[in-house]
N, C-alpha and C positions, 0 to 999 in steps of 0.2 A: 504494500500500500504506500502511496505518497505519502507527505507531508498534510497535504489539502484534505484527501480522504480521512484520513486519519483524525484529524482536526475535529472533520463533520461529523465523523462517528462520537467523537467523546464528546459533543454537544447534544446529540441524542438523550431522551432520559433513558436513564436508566434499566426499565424493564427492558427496551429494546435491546440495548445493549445485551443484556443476558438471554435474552430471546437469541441474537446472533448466535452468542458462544454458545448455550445450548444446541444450537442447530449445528455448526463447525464444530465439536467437541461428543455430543452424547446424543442425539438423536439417531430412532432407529426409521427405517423409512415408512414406519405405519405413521411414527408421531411427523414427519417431515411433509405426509399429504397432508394429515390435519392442520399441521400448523400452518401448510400452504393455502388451504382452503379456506379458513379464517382469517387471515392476511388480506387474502382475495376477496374476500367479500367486506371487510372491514374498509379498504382500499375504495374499491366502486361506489359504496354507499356515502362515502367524505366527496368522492367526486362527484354524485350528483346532487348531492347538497351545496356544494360549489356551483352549479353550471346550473341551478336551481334558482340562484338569488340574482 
């Protein structure tokens, strides 16, 4: 990772961040669909609340 990347990640809160490491470190690939599917859907519904107003 850059400098810049790197920056942006430790201004993340928190959960995310360990959300990462968990996913890079100890996820097995049942928990990587789930935790991809709620990402994804977490994602879309910010977006059309945005494209909404």
């Amino acid at each position: 990772m850059n400098k810049q990347k790197i920056k942006k990640f430790n201004e993340l809160p928190k959960s995310i961040k360990k959300t990462v490491r968990y996913i890079n470190q100890d996820a097995s690939i049942e928990d990587l669909k789930e935790i991809e599917k709620l990402i994804s859907l977490a994602i879309e519904k910010r977006k059309k609340k945005f494209l909404n107003k």
